[in-house]
C-alpha positions as CSV (number, residue, x, y, z in Angstrom):
1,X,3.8,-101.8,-273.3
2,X,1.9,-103.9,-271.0
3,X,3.7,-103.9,-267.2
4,X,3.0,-106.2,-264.3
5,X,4.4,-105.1,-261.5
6,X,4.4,-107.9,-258.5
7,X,4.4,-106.3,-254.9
8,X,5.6,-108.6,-252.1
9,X,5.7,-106.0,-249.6
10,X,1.9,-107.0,-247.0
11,X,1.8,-103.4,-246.7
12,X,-0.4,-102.0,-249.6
13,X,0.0,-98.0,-248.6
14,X,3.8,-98.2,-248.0
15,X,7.1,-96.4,-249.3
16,X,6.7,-99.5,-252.4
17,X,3.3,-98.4,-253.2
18,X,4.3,-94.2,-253.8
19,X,7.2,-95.2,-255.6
20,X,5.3,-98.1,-257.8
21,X,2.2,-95.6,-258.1
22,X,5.3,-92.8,-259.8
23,X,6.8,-95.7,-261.9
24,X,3.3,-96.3,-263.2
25,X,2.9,-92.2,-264.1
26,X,5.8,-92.7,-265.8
27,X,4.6,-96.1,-267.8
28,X,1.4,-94.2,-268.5
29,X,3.3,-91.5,-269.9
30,X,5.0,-93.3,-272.1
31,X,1.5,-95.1,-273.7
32,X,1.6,-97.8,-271.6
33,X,-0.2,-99.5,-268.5
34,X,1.0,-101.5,-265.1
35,X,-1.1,-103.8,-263.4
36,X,-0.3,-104.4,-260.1
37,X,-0.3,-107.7,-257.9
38,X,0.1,-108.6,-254.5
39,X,1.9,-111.8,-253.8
40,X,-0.8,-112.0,-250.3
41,X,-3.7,-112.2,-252.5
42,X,-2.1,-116.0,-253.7
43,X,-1.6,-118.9,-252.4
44,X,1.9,-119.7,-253.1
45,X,3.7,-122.2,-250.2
46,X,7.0,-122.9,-250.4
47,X,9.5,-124.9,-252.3
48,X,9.1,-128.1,-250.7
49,X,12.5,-129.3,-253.0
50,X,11.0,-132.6,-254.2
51,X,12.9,-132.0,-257.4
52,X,9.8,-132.8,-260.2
53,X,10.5,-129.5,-262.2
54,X,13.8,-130.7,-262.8
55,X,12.1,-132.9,-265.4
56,X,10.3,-130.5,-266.8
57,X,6.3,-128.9,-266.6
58,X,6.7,-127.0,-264.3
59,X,5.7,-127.0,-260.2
60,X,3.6,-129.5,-259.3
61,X,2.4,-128.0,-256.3
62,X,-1.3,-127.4,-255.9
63,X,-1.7,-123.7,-255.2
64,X,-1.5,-120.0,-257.3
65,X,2.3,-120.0,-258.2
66,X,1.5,-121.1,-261.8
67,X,-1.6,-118.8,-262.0
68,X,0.6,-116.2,-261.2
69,X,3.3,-116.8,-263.8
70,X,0.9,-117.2,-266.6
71,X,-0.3,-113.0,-265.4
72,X,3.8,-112.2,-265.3
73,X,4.3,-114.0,-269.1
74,X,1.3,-112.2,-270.7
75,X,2.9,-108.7,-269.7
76,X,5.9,-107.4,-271.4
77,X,7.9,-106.3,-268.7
78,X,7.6,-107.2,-264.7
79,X,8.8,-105.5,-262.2
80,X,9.3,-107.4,-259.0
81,X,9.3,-105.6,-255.6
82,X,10.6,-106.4,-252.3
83,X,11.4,-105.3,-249.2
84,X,14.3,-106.1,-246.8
85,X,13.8,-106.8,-243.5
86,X,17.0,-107.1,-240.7
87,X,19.4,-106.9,-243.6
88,X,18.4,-109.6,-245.8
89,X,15.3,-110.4,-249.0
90,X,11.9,-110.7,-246.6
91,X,10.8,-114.2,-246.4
92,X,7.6,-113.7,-248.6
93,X,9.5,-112.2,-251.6
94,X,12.2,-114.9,-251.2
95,X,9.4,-117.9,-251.3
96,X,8.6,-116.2,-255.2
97,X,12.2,-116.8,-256.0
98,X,12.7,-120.2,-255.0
99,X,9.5,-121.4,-257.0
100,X,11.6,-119.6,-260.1
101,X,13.6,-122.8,-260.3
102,X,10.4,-124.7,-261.3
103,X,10.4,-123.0,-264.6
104,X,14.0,-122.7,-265.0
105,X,14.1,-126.0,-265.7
106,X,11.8,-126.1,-268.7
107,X,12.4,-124.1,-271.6
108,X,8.9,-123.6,-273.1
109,X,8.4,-122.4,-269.4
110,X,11.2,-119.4,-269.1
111,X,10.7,-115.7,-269.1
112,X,12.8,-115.7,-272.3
113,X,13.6,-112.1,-273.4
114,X,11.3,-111.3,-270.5
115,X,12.9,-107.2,-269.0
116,X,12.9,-107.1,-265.6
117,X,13.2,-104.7,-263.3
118,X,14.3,-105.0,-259.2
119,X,13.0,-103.0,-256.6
120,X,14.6,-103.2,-253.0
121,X,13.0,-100.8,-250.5
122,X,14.7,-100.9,-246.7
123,X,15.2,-98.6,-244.0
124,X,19.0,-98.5,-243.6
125,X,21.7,-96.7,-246.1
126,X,23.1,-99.5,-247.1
127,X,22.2,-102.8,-247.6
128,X,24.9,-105.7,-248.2
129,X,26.0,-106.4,-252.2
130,X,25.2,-110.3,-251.9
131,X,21.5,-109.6,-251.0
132,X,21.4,-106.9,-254.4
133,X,23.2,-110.0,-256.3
134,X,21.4,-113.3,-254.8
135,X,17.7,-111.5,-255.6
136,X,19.3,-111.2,-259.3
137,X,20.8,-114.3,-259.9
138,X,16.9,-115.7,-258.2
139,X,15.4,-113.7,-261.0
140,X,17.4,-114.3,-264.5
141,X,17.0,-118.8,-262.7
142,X,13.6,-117.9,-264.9
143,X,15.9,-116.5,-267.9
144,X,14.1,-113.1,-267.1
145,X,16.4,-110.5,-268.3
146,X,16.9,-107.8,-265.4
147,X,17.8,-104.2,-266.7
148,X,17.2,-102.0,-263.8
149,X,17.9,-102.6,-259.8
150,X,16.1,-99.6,-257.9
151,X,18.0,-99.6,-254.3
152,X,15.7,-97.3,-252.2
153,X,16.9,-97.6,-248.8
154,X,17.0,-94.5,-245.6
155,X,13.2,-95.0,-245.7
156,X,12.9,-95.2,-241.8
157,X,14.6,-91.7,-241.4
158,X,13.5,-90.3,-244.6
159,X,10.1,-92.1,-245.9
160,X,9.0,-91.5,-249.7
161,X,7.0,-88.7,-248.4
162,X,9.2,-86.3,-247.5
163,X,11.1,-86.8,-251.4
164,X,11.1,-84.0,-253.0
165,X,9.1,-83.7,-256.7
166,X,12.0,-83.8,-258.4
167,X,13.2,-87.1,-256.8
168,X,10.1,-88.3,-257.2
169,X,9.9,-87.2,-260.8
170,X,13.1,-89.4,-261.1
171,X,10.8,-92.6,-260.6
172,X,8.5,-91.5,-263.3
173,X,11.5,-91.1,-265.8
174,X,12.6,-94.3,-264.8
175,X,8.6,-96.0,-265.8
176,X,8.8,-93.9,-269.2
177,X,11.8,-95.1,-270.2
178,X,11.8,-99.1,-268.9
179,X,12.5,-101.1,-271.6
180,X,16.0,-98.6,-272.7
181,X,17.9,-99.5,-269.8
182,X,21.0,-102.3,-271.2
183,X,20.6,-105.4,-269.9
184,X,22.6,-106.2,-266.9
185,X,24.9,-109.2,-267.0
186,X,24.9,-112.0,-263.7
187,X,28.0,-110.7,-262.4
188,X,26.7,-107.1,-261.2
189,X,28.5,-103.9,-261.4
190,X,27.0,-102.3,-258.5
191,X,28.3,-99.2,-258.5
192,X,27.0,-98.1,-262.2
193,X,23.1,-100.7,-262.1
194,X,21.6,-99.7,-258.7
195,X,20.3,-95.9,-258.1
């Protein structure tokens, strides 16, 4: 199974990275490989909403966003990260999502069948259920079909490196065995989809 994994955390040595460098163990483990990319390393601006997708092709904007996409359809299964700053999706994760509408609106364009997982890193316990459901329902716009939410949050009082192996050995479990998690419908259960 080929895996792209798209970081848009700026911080390439963070809490992300660790866990996404145990996912890949795991993904490895299981015969397979994750390439990783960093949404800074492309030019993507923002949704300037002058509506052209809605006809179809795609975004007409003049920068990486379609590059990009054509790296996240070759793969069979992305895994999108992000991290949440004061409460809410940061704004460089949430400029990825608001391009999704682009190809939403194009069939031969969608992530169809595409699994997807969701990772949310932050630094307090709990972060509100709308941010959890809004990245979702940002996601499956594309028709990807999302099949695991990791919430990792306490990370300011208890980074990744003080997890013990066996949490950590949780993550790898979680890369071998990706594509066997049910997918999970628009209207989220919380309480049994997130860890």
């Amino acid at each position: 199974m080929k895996v792209v994994t798209l970081m848009t955390t700026y911080n390439r040595r963070g809490n992300t990275k660790k866990l996404v460098d145990r996912l890949t163990n795991g993904i490895k483990d299981a015969e397979g490989s994750n390439e990783v990319l960093y949404l800074s390393d492309y030019n993507v601006g923002f949704c300037t909403g002058c509506r052209t997708c809605e006809f179809g092709g795609g975004c007409v904007l003049d920068d990486d966003y379609n590059e990009l996409l054509d790296k996240i359809r070759e793969a069979d299964y992305f895994i999108f990260s992000a991290p949440i700053y004061y409460g809410d999706l940061a704004a460089q994760s949430k400029v990825f999502i608001d391009r999704l509408g682009s190809i939403g609106n194009d069939e031969s364009l969608e992530m169809k069948e595409k699994k997807t997982m969701i990772i949310l890193t932050h630094y307090s316990s709990t972060i509100n259920d709308f941010v959890i459901e809004n990245t979702h329902r940002g996601i499956v716009t594309a028709n990807f079909k999302v099949n695991k939410i990791l919430d990792v949050g306490e990370l300011l009082m208890r980074g990744v490196d003080k997890y013990t192996e066996d949490e950590l050995e949780e993550f790898e479990d979680i890369g071998y065995e990706l594509e066997e998690y049910e997918i999970i419908p628009h209207k989220l259960d919380l309480d049994n989809y997130t860890l």
